[in-house]
N, CA, C and O atoms as a Tinker XYZ file with bonds, in Angstrom:
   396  protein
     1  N     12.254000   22.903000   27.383000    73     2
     2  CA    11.870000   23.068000   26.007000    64     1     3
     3  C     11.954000   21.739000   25.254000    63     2     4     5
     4  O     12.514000   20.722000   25.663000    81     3
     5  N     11.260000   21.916000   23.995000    73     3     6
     6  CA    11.523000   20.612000   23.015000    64     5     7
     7  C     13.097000   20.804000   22.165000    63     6     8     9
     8  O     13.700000   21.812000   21.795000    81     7
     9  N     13.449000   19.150000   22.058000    73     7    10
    10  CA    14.331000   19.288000   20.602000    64     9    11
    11  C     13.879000   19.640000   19.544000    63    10    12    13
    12  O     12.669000   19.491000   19.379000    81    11
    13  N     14.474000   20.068000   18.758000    73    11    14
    14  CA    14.309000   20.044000   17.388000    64    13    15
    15  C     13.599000   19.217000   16.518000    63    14    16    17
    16  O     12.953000   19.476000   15.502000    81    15
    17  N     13.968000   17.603000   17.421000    73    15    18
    18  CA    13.416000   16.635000   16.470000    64    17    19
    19  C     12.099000   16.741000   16.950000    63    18    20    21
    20  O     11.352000   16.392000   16.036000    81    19
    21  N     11.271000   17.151000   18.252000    73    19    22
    22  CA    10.461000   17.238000   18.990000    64    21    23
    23  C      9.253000   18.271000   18.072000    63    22    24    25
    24  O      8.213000   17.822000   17.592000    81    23
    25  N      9.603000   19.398000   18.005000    73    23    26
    26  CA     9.510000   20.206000   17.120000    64    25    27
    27  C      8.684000   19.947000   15.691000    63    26    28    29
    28  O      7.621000   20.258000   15.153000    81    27
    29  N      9.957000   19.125000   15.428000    73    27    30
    30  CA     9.564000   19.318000   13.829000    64    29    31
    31  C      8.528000   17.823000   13.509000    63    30    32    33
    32  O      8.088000   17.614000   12.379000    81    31
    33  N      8.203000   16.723000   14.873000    73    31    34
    34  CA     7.515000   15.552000   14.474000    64    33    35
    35  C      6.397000   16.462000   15.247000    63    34    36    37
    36  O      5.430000   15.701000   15.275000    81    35
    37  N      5.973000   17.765000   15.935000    73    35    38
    38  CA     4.544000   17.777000   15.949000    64    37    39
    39  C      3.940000   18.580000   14.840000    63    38    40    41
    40  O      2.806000   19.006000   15.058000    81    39
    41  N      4.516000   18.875000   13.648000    73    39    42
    42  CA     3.655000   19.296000   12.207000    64    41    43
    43  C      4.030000   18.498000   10.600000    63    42    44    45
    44  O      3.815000   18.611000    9.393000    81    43
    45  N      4.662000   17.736000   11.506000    73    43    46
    46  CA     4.347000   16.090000   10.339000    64    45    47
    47  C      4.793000   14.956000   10.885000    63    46    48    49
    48  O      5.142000   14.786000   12.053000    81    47
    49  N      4.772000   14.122000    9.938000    73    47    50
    50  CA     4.890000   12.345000    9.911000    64    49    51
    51  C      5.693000   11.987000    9.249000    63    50    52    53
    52  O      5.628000   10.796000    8.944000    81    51
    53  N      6.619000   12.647000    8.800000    73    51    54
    54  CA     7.483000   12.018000    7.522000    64    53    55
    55  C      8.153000   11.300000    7.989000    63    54    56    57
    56  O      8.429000   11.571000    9.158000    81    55
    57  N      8.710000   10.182000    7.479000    73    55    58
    58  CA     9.471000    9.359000    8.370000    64    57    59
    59  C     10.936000   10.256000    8.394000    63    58    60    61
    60  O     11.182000   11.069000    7.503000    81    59
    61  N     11.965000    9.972000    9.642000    73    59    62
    62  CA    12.922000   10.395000    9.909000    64    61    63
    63  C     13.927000    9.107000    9.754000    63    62    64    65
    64  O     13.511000    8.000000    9.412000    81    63
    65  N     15.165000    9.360000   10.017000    73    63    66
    66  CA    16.310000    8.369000    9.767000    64    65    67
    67  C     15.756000    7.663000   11.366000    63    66    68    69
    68  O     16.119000    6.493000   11.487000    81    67
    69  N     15.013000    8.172000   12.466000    73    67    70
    70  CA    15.178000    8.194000   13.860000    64    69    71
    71  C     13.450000    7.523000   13.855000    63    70    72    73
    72  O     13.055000    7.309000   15.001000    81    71
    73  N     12.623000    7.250000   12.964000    73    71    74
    74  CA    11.755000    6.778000   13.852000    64    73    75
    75  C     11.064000    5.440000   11.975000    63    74    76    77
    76  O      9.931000    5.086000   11.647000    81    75
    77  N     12.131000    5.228000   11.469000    73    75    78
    78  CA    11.273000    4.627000   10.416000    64    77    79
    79  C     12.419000    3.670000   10.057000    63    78    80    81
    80  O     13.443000    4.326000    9.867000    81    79
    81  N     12.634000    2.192000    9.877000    73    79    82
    82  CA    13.380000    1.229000    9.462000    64    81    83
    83  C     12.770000    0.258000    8.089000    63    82    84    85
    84  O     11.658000    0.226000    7.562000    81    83
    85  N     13.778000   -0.330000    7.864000    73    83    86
    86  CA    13.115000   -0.901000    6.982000    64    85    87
    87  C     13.587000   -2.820000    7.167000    63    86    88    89
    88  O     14.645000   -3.441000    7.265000    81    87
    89  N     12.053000   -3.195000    7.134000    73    87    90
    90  CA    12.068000   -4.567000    7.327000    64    89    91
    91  C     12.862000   -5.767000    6.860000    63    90    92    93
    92  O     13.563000   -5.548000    5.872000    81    91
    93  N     12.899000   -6.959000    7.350000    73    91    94
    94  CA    13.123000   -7.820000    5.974000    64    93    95
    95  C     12.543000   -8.113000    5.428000    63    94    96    97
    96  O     11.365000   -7.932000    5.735000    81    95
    97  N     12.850000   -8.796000    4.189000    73    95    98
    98  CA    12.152000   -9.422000    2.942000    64    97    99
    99  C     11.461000  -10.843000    3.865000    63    98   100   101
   100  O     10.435000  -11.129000    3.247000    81    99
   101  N     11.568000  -11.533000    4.715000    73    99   102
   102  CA    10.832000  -12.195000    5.189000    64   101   103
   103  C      9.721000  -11.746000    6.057000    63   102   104   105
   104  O      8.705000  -12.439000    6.010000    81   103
   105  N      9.719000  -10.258000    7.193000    73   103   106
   106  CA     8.866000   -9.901000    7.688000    64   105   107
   107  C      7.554000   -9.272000    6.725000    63   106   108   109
   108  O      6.361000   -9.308000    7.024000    81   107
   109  N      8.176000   -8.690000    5.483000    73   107   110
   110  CA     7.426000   -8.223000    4.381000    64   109   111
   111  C      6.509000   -9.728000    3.594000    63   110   112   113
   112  O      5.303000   -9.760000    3.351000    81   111
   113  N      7.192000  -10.481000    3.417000    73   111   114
   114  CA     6.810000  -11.497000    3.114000    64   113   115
   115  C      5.620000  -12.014000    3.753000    63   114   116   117
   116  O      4.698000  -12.555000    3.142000    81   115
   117  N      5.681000  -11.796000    5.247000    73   115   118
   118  CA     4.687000  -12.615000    5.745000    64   117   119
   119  C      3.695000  -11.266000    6.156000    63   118   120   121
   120  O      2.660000  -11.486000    6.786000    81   119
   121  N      3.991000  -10.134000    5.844000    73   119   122
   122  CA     2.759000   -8.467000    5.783000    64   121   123
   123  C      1.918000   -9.132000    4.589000    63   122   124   125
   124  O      0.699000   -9.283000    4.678000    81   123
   125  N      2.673000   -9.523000    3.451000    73   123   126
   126  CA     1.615000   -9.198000    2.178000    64   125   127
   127  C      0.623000  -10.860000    2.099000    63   126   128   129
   128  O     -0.455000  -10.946000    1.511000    81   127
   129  N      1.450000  -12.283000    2.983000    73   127   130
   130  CA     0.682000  -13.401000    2.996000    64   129   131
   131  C     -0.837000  -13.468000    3.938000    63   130   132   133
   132  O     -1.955000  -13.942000    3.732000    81   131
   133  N     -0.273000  -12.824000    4.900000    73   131   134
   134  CA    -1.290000  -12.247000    6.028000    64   133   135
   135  C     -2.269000  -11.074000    5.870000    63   134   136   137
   136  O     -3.296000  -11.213000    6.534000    81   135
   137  N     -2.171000   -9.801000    5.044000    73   135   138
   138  CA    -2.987000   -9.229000    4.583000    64   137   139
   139  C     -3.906000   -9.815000    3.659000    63   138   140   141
   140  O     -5.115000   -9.694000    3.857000    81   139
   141  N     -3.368000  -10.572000    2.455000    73   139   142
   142  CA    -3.821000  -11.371000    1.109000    64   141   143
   143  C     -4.860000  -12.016000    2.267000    63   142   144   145
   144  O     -5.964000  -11.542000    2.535000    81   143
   145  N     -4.336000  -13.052000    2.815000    73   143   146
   146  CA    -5.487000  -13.635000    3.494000    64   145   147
   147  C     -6.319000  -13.515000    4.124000    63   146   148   149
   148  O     -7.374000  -14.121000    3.932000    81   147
   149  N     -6.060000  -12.405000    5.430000    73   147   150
   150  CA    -7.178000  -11.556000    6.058000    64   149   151
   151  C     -8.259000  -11.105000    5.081000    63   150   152   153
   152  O     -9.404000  -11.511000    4.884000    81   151
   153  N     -7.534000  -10.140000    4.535000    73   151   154
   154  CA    -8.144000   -9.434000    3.344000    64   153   155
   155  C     -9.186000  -10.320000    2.634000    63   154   156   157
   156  O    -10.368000   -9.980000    2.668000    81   155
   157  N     -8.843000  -11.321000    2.061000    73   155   158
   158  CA   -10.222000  -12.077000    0.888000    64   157   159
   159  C    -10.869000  -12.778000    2.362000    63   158   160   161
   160  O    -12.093000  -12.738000    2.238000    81   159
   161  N    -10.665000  -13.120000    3.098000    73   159   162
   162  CA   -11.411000  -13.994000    4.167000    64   161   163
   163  C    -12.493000  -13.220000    4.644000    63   162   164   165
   164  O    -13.656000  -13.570000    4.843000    81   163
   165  N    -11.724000  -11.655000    4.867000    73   163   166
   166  CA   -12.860000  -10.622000    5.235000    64   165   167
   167  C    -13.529000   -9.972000    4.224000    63   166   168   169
   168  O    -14.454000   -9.227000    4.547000    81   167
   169  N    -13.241000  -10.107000    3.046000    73   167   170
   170  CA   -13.964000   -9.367000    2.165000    64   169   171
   171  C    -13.631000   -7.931000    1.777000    63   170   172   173
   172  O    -14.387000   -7.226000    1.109000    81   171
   173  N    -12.492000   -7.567000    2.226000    73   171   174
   174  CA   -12.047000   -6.162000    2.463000    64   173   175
   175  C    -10.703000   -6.110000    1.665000    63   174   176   177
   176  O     -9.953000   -7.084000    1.604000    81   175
   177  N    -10.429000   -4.839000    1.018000    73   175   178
   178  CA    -9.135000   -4.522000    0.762000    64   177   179
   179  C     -8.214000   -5.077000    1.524000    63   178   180   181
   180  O     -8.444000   -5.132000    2.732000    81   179
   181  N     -6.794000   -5.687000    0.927000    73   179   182
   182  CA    -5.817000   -6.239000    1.528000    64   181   183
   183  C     -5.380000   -5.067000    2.415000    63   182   184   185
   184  O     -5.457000   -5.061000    3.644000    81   183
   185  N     -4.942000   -4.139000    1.692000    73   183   186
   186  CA    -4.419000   -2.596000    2.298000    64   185   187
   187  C     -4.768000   -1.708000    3.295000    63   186   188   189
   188  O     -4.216000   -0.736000    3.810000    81   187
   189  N     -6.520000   -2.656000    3.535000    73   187   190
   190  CA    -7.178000   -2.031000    4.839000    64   189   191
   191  C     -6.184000   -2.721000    5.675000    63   190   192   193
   192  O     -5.728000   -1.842000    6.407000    81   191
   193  N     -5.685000   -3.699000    5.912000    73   191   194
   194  CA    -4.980000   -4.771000    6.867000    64   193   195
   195  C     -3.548000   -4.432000    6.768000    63   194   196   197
   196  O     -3.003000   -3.917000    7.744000    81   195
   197  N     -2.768000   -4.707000    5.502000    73   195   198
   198  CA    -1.507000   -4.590000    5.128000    64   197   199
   199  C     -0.694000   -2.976000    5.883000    63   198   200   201
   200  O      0.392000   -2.934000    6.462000    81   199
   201  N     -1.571000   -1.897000    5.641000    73   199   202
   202  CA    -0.800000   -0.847000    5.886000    64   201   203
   203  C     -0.717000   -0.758000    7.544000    63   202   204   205
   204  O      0.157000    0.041000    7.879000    81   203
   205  N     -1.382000   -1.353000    8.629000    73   203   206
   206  CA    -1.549000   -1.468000    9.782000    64   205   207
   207  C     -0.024000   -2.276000   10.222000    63   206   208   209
   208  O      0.838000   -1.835000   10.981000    81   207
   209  N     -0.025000   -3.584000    9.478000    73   207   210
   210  CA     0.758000   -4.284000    9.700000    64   209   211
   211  C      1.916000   -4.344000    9.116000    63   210   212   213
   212  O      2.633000   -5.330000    9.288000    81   211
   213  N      2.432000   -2.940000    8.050000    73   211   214
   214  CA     3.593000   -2.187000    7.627000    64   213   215
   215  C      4.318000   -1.980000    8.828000    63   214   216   217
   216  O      5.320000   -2.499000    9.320000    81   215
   217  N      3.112000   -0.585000    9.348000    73   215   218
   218  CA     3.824000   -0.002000   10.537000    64   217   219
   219  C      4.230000   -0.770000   11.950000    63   218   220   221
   220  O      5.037000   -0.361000   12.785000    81   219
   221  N      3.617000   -1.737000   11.984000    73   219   222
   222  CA     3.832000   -2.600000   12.848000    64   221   223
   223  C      5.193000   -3.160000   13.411000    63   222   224   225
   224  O      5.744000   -3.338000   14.498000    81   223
   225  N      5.456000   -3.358000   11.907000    73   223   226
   226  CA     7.070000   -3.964000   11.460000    64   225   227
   227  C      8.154000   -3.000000   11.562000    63   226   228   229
   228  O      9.342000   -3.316000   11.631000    81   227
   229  N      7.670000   -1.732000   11.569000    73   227   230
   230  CA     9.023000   -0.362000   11.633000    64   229   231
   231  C      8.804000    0.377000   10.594000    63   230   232   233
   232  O      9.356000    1.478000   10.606000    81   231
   233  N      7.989000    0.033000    9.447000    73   231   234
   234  CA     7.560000    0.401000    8.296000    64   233   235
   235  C      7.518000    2.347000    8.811000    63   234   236   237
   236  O      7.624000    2.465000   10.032000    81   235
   237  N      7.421000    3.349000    8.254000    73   235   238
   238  CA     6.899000    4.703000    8.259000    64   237   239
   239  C      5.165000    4.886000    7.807000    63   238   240   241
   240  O      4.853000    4.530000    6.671000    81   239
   241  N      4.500000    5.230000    8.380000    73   239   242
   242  CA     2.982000    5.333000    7.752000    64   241   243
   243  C      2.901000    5.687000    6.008000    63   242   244   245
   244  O      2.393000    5.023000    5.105000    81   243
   245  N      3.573000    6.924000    5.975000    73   243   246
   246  CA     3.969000    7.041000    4.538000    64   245   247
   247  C      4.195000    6.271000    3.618000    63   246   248   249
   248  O      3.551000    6.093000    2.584000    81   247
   249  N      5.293000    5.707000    4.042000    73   247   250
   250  CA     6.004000    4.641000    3.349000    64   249   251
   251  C      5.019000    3.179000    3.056000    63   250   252   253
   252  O      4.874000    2.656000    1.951000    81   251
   253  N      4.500000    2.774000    4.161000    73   251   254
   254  CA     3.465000    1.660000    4.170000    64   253   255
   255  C      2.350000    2.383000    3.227000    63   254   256   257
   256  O      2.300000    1.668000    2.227000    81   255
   257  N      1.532000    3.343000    3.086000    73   255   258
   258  CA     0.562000    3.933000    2.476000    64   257   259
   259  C      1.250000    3.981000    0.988000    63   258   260   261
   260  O      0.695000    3.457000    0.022000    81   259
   261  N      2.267000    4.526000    0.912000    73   259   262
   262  CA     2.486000    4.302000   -0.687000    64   261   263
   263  C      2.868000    3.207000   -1.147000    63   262   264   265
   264  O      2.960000    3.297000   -2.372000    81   263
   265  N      3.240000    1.834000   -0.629000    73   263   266
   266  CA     3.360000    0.559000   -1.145000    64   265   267
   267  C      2.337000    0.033000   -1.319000    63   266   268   269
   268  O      2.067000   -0.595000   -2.342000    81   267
   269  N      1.333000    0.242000   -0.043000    73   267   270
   270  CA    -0.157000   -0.272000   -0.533000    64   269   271
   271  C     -1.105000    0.442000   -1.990000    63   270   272   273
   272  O     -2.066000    0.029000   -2.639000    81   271
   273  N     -0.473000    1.361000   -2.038000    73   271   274
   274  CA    -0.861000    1.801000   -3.669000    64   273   275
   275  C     -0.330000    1.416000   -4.501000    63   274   276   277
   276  O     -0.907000    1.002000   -5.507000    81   275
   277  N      1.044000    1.425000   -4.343000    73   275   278
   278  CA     1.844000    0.967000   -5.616000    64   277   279
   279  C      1.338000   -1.299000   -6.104000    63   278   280   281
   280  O      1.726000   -2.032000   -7.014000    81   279
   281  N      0.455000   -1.512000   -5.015000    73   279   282
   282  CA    -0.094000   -2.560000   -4.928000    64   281   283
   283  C     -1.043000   -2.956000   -5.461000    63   282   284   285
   284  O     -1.103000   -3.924000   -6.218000    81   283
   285  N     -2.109000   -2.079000   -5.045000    73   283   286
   286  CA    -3.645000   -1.696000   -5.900000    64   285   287
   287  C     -3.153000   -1.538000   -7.520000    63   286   288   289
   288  O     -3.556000   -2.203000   -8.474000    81   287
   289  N     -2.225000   -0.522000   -7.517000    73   287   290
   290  CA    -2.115000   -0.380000   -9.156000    64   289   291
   291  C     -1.531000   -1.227000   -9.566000    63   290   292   293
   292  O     -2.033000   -1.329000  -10.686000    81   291
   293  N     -0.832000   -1.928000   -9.502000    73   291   294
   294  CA    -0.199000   -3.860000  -10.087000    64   293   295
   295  C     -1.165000   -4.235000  -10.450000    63   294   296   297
   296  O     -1.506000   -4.332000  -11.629000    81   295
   297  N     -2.011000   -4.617000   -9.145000    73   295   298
   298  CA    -3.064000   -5.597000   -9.331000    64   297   299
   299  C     -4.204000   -4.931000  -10.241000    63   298   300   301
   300  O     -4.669000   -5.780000  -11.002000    81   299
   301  N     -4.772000   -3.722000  -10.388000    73   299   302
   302  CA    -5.734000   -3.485000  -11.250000    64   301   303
   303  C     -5.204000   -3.763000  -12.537000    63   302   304   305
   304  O     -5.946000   -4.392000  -13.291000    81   303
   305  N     -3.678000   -3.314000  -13.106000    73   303   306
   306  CA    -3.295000   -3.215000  -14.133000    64   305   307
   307  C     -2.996000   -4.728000  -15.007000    63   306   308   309
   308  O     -2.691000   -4.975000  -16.174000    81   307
   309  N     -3.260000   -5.574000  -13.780000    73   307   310
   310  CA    -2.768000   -6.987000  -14.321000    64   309   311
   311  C     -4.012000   -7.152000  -14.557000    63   310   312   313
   312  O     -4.285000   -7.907000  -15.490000    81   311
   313  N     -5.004000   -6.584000  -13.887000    73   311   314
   314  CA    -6.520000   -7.237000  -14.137000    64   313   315
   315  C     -7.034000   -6.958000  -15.613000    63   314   316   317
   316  O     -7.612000   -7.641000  -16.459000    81   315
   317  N     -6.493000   -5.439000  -15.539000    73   315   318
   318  CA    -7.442000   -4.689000  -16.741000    64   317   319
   319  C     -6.760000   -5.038000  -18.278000    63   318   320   321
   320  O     -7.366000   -4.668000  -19.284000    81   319
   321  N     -5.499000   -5.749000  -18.388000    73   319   322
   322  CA    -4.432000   -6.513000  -19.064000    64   321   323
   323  C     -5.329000   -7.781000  -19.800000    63   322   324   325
   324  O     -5.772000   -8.001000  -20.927000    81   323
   325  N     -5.325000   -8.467000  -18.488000    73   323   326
   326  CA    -6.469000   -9.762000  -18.555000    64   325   327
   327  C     -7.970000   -9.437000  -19.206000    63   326   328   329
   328  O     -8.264000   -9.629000  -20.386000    81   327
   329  N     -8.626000   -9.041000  -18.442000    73   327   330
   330  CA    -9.729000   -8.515000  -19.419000    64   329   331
   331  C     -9.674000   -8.121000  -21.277000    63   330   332   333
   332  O    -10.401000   -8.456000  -22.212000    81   331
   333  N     -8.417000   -7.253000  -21.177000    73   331   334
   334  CA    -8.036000   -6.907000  -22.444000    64   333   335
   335  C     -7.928000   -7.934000  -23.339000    63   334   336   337
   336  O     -8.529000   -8.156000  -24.390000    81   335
   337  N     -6.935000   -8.617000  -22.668000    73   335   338
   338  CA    -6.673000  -10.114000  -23.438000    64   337   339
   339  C     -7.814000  -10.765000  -24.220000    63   338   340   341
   340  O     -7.853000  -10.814000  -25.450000    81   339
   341  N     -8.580000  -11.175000  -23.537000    73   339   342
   342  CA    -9.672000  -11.535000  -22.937000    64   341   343
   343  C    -10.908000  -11.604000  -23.955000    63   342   344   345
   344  O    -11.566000  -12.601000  -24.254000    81   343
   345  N    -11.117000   -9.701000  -24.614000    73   343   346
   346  CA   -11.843000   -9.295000  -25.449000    64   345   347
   347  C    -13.127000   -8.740000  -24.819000    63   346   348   349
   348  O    -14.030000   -8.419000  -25.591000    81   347
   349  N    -13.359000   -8.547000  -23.072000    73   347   350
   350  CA   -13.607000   -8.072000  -22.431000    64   349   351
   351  C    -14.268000   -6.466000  -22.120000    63   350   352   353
   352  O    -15.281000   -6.167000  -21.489000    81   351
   353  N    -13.054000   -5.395000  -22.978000    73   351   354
   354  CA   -13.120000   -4.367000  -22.923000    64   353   355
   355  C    -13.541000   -3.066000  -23.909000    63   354   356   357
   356  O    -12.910000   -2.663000  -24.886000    81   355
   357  N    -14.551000   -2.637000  -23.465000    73   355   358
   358  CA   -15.039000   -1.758000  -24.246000    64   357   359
   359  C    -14.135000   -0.388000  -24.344000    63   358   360   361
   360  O    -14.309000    0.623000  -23.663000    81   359
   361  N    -12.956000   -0.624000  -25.524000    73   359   362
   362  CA   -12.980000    0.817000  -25.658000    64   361   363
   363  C    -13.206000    2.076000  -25.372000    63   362   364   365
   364  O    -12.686000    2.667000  -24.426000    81   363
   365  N    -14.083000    2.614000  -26.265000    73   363   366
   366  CA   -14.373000    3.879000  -26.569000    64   365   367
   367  C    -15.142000    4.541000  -24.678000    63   366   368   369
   368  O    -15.179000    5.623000  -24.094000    81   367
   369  N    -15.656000    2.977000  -24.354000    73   367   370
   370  CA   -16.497000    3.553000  -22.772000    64   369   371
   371  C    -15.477000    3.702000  -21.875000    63   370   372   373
   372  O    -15.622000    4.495000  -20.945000    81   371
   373  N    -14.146000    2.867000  -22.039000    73   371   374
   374  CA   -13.248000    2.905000  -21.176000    64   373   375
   375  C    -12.170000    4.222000  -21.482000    63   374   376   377
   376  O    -11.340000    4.784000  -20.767000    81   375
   377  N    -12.488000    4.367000  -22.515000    73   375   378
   378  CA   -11.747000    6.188000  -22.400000    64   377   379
   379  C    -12.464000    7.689000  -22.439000    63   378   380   381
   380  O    -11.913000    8.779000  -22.588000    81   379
   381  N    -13.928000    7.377000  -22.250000    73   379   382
   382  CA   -14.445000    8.190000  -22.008000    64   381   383
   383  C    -14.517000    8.100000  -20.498000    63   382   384   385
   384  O    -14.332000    9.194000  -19.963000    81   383
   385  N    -14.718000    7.175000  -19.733000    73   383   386
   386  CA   -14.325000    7.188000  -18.197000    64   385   387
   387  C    -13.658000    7.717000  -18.176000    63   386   388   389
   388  O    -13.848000    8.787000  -17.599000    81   387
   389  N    -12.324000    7.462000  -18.764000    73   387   390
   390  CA   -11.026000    7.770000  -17.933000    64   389   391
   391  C    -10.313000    9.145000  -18.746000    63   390   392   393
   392  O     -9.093000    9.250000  -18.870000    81   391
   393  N    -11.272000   10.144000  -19.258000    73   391   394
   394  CA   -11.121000   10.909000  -19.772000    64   393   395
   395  C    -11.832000   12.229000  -18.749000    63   394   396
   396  O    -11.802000   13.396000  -19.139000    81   395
């Protein structure tokens, strides 16, 4: 028969204490220098690259998938900041989008 832990990893992915670590600040360091660069070289989302090379490191899929968001939204929010600044932004169109 299966364990338990056997069990319960064939109807999810969540990371466990047993299959998910967490990196150093230098291996992370060189995920987000190496994505950044792949990424604009290829023309592609960093996060297409970055979340590959999360898990790579010991990262949890999860865990890598929600940093690469919590990433996207920095960076849009610094963008859409800038623009603002800027004098850039249309109002009334930008909350009817996002309405």
């Amino acid at each position: 028969g299966r364990t338990k832990l056997e069990q319960r990893r064939m109807f999810t992915t969540m990371p466990t204490k047993e299959n998910s670590t967490k990196p150093s600040f230098i291996k992370m360091s060189g995920v987000g220098l190496s994505a950044g660069l792949l990424g604009s070289l290829a023309g592609m989302g960093g996060g297409f690259v970055a979340v590959p090379m999360m898990t790579s490191v010991g990262v949890s899929q999860h865990v890598a998938i929600g940093t690469s968001l919590a990433g996207v939204v920095a960076t849009g929010c610094s963008g859409a900041a800038a623009y603002f600044l800027a004098g850039q932004v249309d109002i009334l169109a930008a909350l009817t989008v996002a309405c």
